[in-house]
C-alpha positions as CSV (number, residue, x, y, z in Angstrom):
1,X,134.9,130.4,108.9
2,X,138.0,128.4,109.4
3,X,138.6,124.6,107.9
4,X,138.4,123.4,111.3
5,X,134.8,124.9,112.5
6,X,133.3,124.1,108.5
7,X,134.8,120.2,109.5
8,X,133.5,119.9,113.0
9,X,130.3,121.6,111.1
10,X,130.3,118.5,108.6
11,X,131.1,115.7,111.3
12,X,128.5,117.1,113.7
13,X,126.0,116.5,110.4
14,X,126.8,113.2,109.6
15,X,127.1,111.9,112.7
16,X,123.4,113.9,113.3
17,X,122.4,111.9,109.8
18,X,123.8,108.7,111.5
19,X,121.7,109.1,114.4
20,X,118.4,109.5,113.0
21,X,119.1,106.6,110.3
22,X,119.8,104.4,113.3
23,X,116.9,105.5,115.4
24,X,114.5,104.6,112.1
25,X,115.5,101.5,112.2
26,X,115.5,100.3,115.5
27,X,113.0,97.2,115.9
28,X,109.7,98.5,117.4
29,X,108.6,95.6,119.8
30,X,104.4,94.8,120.3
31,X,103.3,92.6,122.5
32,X,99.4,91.4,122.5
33,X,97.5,88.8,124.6
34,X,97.7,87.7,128.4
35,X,99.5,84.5,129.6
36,X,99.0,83.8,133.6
37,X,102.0,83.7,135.9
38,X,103.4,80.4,136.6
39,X,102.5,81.4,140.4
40,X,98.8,82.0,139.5
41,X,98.5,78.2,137.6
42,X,100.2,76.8,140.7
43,X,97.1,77.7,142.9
44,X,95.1,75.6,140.4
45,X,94.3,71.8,141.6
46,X,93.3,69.0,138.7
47,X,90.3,67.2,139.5
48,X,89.5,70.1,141.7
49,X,89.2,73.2,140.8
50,X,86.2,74.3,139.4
51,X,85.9,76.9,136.0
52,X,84.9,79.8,138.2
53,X,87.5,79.2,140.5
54,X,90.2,78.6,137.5
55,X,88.7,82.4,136.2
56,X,88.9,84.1,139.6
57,X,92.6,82.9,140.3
58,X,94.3,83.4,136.6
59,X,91.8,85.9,135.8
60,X,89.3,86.1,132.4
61,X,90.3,84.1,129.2
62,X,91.3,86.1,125.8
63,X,88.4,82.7,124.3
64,X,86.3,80.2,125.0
65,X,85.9,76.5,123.3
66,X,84.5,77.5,119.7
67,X,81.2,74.8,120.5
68,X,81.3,74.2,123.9
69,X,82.6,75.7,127.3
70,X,84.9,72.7,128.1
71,X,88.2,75.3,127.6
72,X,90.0,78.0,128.0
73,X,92.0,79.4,126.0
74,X,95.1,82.5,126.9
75,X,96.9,83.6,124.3
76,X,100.3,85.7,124.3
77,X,101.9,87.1,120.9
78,X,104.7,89.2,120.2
79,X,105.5,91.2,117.1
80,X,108.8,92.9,115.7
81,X,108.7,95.7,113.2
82,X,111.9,96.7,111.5
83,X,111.3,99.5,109.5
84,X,108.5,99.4,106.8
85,X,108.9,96.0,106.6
86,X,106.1,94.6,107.8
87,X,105.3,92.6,111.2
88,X,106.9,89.4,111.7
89,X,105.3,87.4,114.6
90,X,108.6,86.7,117.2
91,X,106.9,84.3,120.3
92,X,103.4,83.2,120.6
93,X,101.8,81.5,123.9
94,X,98.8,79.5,124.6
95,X,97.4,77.9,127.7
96,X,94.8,75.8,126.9
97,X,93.2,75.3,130.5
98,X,90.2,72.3,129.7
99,X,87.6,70.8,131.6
100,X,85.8,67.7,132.5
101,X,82.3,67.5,131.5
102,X,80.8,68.1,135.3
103,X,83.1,71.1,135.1
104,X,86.0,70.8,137.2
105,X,89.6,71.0,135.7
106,X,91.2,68.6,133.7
107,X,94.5,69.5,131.9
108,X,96.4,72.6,131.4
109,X,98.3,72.6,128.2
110,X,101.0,75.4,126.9
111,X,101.8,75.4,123.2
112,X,104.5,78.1,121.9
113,X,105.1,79.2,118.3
114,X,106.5,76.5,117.6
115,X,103.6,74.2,117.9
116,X,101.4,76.2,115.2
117,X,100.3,75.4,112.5
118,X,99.8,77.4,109.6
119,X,96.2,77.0,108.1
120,X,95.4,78.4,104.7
121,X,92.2,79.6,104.2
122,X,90.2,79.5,101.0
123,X,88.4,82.5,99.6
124,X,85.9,80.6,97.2
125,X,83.8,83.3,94.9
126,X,80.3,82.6,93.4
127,X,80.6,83.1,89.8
128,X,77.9,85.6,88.6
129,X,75.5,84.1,85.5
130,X,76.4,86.9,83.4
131,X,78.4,86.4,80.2
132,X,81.0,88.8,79.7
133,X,79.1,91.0,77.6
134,X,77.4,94.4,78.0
135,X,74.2,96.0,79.2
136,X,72.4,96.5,75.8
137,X,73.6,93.0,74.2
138,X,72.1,91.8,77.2
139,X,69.0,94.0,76.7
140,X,68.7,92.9,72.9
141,X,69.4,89.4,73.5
142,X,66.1,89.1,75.3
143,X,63.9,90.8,72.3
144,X,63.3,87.7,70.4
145,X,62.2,85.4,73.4
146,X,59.5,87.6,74.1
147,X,55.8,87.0,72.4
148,X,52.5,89.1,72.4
149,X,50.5,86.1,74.3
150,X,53.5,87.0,77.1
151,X,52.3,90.2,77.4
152,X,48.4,89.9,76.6
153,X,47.0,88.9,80.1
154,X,43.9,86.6,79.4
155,X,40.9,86.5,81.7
156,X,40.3,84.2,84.2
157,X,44.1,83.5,84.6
């Protein structure tokens, strides 16, 4: 082989290397949720529109109000993986569509990532009565407690 073919041989596997380093990394892009078209919420009337009517136009929610059916809720996320890092959360919709109490529309609200809040939630564990000791010092603990009248059943008891 001559210098020339064993260098176009060792630029052809770097720039090969280069490739594939740069294709691993590209950001892989998720998106998750449905957020009705501006057109769609246009059809929509306040004071008007009814919650069946608000469902056939924008089409079905992702949730409902958590105690009541006086909302509805579309939600929109989108997620960015670079790598093996793990996701970060990019843009985040929701339309909070809500309703009067005979049913007929009241407000629609759009909140963006922005508007969150992060909430912390609390993993409370129930201690077990058990000392920290083992089977049979349990076991032996309990022989002094117990007394023959304990295990003698008397009649008419």
């Amino acid at each position: 082989m001559t210098k020339t073919t064993t260098q176009r041989k060792g630029f052809m596997l770097i720039a090969g290397a280069c490739l594939a380093l740069s294709a691993a990394c590209s950001p892989i892009v998720r998106n998750h949720g449905y957020i009705p078209v501006p057109e769609d919420l246009a059809l929509l009337s306040v004071g008007q529109s009814t919650r069946a009517e608000v469902i056939e136009t924008v089409g079905p929610p992702v949730t409902g109000g958590v105690t009541s059916d006086d909302a509805l809720y579309y939600v929109q996320s989108r997620f960015v993986t670079r790598g093996a890092a793990a996701p970060v959360e990019t843009d985040r919709q929701v339309l909070a569509i809500s309703f009067t109490p005979n049913g007929t529309l009241e407000n629609i609200e759009r909140f963006g990532l922005e508007d969150g809040r992060v909430v912390t939630l609390s993993r409370e564990v129930t201690s077990d009565n058990v000392r920290d000791s083992t089977f049979l010092r349990q076991l032996m603990g309990s022989v002094g407690r117990v007394t023959a009248s304990d295990l003698i059943s008397q009649p008419g008891q």
